[in-house]
C-alpha positions as a Markdown table, in Angstrom:
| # | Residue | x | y | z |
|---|---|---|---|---|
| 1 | Unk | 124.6 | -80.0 | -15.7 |
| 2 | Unk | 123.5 | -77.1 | -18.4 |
| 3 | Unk | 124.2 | -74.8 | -15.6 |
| 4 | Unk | 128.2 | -76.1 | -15.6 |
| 5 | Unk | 128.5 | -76.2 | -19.0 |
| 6 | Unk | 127.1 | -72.5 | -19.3 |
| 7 | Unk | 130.0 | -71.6 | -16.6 |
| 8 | Unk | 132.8 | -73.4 | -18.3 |
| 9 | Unk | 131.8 | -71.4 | -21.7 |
| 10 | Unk | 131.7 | -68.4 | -20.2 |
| 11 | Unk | 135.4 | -68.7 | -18.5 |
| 12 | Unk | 136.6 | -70.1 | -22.2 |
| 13 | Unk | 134.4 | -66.9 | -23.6 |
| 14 | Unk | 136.4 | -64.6 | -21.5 |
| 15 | Unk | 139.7 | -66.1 | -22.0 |
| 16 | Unk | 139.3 | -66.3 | -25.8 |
| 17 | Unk | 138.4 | -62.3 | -25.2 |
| 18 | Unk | 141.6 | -61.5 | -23.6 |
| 19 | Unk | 143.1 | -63.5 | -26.6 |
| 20 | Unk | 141.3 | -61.7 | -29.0 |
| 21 | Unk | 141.1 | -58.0 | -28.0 |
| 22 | Unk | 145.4 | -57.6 | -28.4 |
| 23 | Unk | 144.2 | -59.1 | -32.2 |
| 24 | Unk | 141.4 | -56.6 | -33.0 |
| 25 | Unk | 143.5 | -53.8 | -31.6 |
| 26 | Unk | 145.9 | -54.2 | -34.0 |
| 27 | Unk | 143.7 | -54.7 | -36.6 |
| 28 | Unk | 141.6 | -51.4 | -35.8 |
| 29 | Unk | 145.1 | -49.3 | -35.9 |
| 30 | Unk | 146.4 | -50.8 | -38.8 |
| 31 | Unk | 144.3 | -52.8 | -40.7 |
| 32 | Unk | 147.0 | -55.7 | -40.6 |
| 33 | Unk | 146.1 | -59.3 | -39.5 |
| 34 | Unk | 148.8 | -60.1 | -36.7 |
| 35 | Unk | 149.3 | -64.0 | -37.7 |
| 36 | Unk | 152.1 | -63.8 | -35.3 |
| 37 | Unk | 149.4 | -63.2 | -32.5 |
| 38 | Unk | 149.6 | -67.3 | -31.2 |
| 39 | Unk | 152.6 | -67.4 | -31.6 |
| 40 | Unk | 153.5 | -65.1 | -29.4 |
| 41 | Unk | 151.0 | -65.9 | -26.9 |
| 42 | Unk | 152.4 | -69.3 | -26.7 |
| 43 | Unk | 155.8 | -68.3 | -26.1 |
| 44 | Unk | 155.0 | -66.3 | -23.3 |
| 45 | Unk | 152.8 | -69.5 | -21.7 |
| 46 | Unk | 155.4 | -71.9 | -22.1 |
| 47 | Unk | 158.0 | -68.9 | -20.5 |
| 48 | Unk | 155.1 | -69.2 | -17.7 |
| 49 | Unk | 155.6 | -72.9 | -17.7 |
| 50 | Unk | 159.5 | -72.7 | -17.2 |
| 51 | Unk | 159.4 | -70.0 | -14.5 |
| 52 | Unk | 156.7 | -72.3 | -12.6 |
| 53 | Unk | 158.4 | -75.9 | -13.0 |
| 54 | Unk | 162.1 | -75.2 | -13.4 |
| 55 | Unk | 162.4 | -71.7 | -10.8 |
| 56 | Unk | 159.6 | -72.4 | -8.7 |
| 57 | Unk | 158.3 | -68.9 | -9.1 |
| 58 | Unk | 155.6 | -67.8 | -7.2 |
| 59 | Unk | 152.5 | -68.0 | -10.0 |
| 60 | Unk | 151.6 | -64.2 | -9.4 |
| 61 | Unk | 155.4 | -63.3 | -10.2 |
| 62 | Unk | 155.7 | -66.0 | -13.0 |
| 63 | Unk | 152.3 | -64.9 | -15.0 |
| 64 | Unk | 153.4 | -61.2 | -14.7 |
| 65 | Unk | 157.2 | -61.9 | -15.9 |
| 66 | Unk | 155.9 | -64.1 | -18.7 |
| 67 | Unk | 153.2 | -61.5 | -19.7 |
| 68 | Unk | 155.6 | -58.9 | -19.9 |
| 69 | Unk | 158.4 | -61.5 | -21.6 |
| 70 | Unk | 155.2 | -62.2 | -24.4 |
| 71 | Unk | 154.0 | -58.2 | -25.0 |
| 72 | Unk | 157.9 | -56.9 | -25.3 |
| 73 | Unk | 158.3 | -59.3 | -28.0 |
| 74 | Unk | 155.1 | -58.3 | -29.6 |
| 75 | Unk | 156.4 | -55.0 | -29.9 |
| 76 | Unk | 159.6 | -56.2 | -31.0 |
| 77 | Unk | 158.0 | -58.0 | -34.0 |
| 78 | Unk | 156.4 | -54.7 | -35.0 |
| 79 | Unk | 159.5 | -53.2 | -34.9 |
| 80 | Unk | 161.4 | -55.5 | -36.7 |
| 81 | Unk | 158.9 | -57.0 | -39.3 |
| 82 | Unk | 155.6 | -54.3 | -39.6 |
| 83 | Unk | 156.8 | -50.7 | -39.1 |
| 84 | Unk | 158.7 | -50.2 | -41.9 |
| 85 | Unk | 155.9 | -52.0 | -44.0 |
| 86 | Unk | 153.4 | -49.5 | -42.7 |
| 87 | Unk | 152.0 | -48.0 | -45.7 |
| 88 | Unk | 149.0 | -49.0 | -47.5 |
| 89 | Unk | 150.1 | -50.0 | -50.4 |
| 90 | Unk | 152.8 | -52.4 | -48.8 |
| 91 | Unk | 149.2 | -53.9 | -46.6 |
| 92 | Unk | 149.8 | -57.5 | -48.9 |
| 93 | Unk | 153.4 | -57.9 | -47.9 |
| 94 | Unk | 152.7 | -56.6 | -44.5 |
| 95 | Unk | 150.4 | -59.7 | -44.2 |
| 96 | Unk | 153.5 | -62.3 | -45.8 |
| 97 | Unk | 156.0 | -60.8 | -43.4 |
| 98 | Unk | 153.4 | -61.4 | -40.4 |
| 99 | Unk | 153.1 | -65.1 | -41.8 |
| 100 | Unk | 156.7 | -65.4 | -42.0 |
| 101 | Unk | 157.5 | -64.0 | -38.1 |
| 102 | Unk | 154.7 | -66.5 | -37.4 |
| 103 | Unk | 157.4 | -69.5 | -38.6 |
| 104 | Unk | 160.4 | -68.1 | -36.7 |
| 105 | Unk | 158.5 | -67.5 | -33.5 |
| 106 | Unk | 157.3 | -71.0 | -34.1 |
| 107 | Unk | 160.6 | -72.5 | -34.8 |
| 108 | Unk | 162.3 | -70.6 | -32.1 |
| 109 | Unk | 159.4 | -72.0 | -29.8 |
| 110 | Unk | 160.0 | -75.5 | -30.6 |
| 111 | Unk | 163.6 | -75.6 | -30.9 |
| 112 | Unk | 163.6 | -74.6 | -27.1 |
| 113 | Unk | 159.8 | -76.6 | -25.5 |
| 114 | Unk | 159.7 | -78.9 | -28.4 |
| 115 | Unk | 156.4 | -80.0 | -30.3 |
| 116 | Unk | 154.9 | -82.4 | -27.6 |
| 117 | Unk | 151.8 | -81.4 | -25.5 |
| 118 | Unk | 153.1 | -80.7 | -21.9 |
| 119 | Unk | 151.7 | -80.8 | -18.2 |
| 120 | Unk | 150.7 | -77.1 | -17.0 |
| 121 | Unk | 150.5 | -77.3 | -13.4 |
| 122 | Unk | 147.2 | -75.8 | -11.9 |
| 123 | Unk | 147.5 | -72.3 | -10.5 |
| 124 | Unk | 145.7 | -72.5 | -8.2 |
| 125 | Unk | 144.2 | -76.0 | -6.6 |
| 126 | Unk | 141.8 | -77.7 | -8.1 |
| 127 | Unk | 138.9 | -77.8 | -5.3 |
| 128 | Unk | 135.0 | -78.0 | -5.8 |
| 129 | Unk | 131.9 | -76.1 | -3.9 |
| 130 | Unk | 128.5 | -76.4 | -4.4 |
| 131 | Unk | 126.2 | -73.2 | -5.6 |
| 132 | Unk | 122.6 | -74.2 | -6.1 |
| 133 | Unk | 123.4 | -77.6 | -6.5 |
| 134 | Unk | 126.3 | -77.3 | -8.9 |
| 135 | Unk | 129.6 | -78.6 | -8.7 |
| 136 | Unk | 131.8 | -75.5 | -9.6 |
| 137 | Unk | 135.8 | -75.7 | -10.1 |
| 138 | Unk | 137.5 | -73.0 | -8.1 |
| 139 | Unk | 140.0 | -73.0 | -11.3 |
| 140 | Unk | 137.6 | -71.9 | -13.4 |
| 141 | Unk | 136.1 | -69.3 | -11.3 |
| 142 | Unk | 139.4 | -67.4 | -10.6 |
| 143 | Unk | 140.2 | -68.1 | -14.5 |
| 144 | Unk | 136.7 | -66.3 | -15.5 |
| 145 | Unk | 137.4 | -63.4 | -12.4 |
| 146 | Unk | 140.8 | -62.5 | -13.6 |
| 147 | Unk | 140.0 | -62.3 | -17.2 |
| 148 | Unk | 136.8 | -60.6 | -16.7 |
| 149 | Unk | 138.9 | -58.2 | -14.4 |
| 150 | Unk | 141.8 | -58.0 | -17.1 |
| 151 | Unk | 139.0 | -56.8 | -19.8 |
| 152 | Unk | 137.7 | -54.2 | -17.2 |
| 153 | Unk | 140.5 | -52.6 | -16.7 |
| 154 | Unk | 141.3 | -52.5 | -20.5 |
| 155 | Unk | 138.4 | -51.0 | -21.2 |
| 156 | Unk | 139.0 | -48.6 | -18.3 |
| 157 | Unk | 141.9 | -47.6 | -19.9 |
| 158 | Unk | 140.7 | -47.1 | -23.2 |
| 159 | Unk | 137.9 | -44.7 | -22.2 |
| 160 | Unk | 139.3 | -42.6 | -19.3 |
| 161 | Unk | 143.4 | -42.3 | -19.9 |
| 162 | Unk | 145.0 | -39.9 | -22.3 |
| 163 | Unk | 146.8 | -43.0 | -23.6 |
| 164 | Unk | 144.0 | -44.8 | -24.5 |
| 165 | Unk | 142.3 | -41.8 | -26.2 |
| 166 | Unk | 145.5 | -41.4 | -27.7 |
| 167 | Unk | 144.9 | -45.4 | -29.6 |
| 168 | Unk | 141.3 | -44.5 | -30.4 |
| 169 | Unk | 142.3 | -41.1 | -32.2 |
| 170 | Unk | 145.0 | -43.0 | -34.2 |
| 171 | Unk | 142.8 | -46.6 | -34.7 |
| 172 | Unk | 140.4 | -43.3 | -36.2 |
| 173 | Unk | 143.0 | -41.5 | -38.2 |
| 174 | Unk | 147.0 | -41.8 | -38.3 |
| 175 | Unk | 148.0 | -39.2 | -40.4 |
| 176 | Unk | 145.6 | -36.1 | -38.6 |
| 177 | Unk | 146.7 | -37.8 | -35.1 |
| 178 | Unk | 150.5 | -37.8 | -36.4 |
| 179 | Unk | 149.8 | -34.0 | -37.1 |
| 180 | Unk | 148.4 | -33.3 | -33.9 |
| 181 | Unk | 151.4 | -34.3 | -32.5 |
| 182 | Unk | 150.5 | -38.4 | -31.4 |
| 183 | Unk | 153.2 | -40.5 | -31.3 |
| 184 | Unk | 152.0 | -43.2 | -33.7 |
| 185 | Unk | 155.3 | -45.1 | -33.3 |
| 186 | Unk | 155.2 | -45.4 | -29.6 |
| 187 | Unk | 151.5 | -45.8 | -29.7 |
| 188 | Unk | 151.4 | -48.5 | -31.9 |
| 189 | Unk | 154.1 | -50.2 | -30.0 |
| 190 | Unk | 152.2 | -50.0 | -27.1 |
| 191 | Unk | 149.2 | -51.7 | -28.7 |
| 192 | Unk | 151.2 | -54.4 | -29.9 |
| 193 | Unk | 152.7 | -54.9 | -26.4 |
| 194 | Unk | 149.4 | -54.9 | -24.6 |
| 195 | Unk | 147.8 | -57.6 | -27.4 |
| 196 | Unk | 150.9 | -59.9 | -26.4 |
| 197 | Unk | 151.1 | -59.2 | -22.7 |
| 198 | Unk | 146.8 | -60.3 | -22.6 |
| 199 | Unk | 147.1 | -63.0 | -24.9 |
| 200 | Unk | 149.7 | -64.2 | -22.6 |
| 201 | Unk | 147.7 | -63.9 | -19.7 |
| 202 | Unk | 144.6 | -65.8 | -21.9 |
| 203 | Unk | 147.1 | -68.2 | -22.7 |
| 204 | Unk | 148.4 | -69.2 | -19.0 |
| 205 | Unk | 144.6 | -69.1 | -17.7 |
| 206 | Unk | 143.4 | -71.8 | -20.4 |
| 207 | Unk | 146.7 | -73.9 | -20.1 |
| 208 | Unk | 146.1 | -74.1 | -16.3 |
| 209 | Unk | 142.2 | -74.8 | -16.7 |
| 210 | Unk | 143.1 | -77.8 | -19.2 |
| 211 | Unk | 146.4 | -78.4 | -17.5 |
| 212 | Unk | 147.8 | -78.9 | -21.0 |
| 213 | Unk | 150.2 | -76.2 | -23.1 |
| 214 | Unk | 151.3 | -76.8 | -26.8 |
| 215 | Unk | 152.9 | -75.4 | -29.3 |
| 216 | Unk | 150.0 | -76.3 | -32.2 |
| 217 | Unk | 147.8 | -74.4 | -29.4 |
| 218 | Unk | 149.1 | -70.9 | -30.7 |
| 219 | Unk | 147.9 | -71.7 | -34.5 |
| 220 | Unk | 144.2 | -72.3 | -33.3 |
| 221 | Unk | 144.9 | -69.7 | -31.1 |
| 222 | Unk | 145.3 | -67.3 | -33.9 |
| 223 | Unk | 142.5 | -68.7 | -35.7 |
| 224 | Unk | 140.2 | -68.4 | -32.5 |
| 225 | Unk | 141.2 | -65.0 | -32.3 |
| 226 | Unk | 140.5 | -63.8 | -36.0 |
| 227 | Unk | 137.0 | -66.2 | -36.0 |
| 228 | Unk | 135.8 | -63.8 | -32.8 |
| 229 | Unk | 137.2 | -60.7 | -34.1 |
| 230 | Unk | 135.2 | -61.5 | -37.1 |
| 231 | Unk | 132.0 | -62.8 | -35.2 |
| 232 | Unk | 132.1 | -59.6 | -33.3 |
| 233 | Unk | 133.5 | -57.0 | -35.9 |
| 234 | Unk | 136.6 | -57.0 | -36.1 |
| 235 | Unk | 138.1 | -53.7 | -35.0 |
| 236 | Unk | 136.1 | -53.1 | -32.4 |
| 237 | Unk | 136.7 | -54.2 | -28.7 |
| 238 | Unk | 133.2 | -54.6 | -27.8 |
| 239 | Unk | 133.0 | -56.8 | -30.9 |
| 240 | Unk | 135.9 | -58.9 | -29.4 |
| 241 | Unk | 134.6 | -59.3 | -26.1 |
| 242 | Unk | 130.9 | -60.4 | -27.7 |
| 243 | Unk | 132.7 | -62.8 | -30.4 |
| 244 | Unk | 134.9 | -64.9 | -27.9 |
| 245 | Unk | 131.6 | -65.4 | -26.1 |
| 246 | Unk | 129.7 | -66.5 | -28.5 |
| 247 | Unk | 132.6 | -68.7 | -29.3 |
| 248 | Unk | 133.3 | -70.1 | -26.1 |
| 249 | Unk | 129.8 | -71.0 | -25.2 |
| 250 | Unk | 128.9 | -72.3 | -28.7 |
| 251 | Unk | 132.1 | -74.5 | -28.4 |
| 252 | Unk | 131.7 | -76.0 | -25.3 |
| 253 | Unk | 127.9 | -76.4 | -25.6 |
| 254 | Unk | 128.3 | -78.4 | -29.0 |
| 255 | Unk | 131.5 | -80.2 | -27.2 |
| 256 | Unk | 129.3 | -81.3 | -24.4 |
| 257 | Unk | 125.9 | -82.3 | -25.6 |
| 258 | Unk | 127.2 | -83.5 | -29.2 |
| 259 | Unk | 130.9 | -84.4 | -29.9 |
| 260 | Unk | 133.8 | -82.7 | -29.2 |
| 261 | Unk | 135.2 | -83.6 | -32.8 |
| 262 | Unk | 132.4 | -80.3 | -34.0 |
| 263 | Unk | 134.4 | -77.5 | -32.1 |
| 264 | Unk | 136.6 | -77.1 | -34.8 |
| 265 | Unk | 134.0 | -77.4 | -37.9 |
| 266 | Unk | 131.4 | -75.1 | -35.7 |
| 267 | Unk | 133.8 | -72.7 | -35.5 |
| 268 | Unk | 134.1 | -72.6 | -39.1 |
| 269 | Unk | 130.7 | -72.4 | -39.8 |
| 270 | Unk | 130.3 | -69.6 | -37.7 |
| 271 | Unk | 132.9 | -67.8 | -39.5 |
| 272 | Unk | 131.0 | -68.6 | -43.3 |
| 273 | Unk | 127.6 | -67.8 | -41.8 |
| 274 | Unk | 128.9 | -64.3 | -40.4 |
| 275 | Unk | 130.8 | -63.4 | -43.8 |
| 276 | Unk | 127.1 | -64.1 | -45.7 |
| 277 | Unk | 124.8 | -62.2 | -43.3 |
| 278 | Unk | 127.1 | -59.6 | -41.9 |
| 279 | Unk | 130.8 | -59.2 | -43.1 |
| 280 | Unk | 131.1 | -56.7 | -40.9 |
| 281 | Unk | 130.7 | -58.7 | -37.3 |
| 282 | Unk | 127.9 | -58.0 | -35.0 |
| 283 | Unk | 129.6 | -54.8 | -33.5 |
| 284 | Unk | 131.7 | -53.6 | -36.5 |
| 285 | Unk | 130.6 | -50.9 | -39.1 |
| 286 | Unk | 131.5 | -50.5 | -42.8 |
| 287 | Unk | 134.3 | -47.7 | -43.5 |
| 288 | Unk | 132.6 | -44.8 | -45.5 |
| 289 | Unk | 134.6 | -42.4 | -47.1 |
| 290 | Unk | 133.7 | -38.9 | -48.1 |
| 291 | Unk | 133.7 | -38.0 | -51.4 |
């Protein structure tokens, strides 16, 4: 039994990651807390769930239209409500605009899917096998492969392309990149549009485990995301990884063997207990600033 639980956690760890990670970025470049994040994630699941039940798409093709669908209007967001509220000291109204293209995602959302929890077929079929004597869903195997192999190749990215040095040197500094000739608009962009294209794909993997998609899942889903970018230091995509772990497991370990009714309030109370010991997340450093 512990041994299922553990497995289950892990799958809703790595899916809260991929959730996460697009959340952190953001917040490394710019220092901005993208409350649109849910939002957005849930359109692009519920454009998932459209393509699935109303096309009959092929689930590979459907996922990878949606994800796409979910990261281009990230990046329109940023276009239309962040870029020209870049500065510093516009960083307070930066965070009401991001509050306010939270509401019209929302509205927009429920004008078209409605407010009312919805069936999300399975991807793939829900079948059983037995590994050491536990009864493991097939579901949430592929769930925890593809999002383990999602955050791979991320991090792949980041380390080893151009383009993803090109993030790190402007997450570090934005004006010396811009005068080395980094293209902070397009990179910035891009960071938006990969944060909305994985939360997308986090979104479709947890709707099909639960076979359940609403639209009051994108405002926990943008509170699970700051809670684990805070957990793990926010800003860092180590720390983002590490804190949807934590978070996953501690959730569906509490769910489990106390009450499902705690998820909520543990989560919380991880949050508190974090700010008091460590404000700056497990992973995350304090900015220091020469003088």
């Amino acid at each position: 039994m512990l041994g299922e639980v553990i497995l289950v956690g892990v799958m809703v760890g790595a899916v809260y990651a991929l959730v996460t990670v697009g959340y952190s970025m953001v917040y490394g470049i710019l220092k901005l807390m993208n409350f649109a994040h849910g939002d957005v994630y849930i359109f692009g699941t519920l454009v998932c769930l459209t393509l699935l039940t109303k096309y009959n798409l092929h689930p590979v093709l459907a996922i990878l239209i949606a994800a796409i669908v979910g990261g281009g209007l990230a990046s329109l967001v940023e276009l239309l409500v962040y870029r020209r509220l870049r500065a510093e000291q516009h960083r307070l109204i930066s965070m009401i605009t991001a509050l306010g293209a939270a509401y019209v995602i929302q509205n927009i959302t429920e004008l078209n899917w409605g407010n009312q929890v919805m069936f999300f077929p399975s991807i793939v079929k829900s079948k059983f096998i037995n590994f050491w004597g536990l009864q493991i869903s097939v579901t949430h195997i592929i769930t925890l492969f593809v999002a383990v192999l999602c955050i791979a190749v991320l991090i792949l990215f980041m380390r080893y392309s151009r383009y993803g040095k090109a993030i790190d040197c402007v997450s570090q500094d934005m004006d010396a990149a811009s005068l080395m000739g980094i293209p902070i608009n397009r990179i910035v962009s891009s960071v938006y549009f990969m944060g909305g294209l994985l939360g997308v794909i986090g979104g479709v993997l947890y709707s099909s485990s639960y076979n359940a998609v609403s639209l009051g899942m994108g405002f926990r889903g943008t509170l699970v995301a700051f809670t684990a970018a805070v957990i793990g230091g926010i800003g860092s995509l180590g720390g983002a990884l590490l804190g949807g772990m934590i978070l996953g497991l501690s959730e569906n370990l509490i769910g489990v063997y106390i009450s499902s009714s705690y998820r909520d309030p543990l989560m919380y109370s991880l949050l508190i207990i974090m700010l008091l010991v460590k404000p700056t997340g497990i992973l995350g450093s304090s900015d220091q600033a020469k003088v």
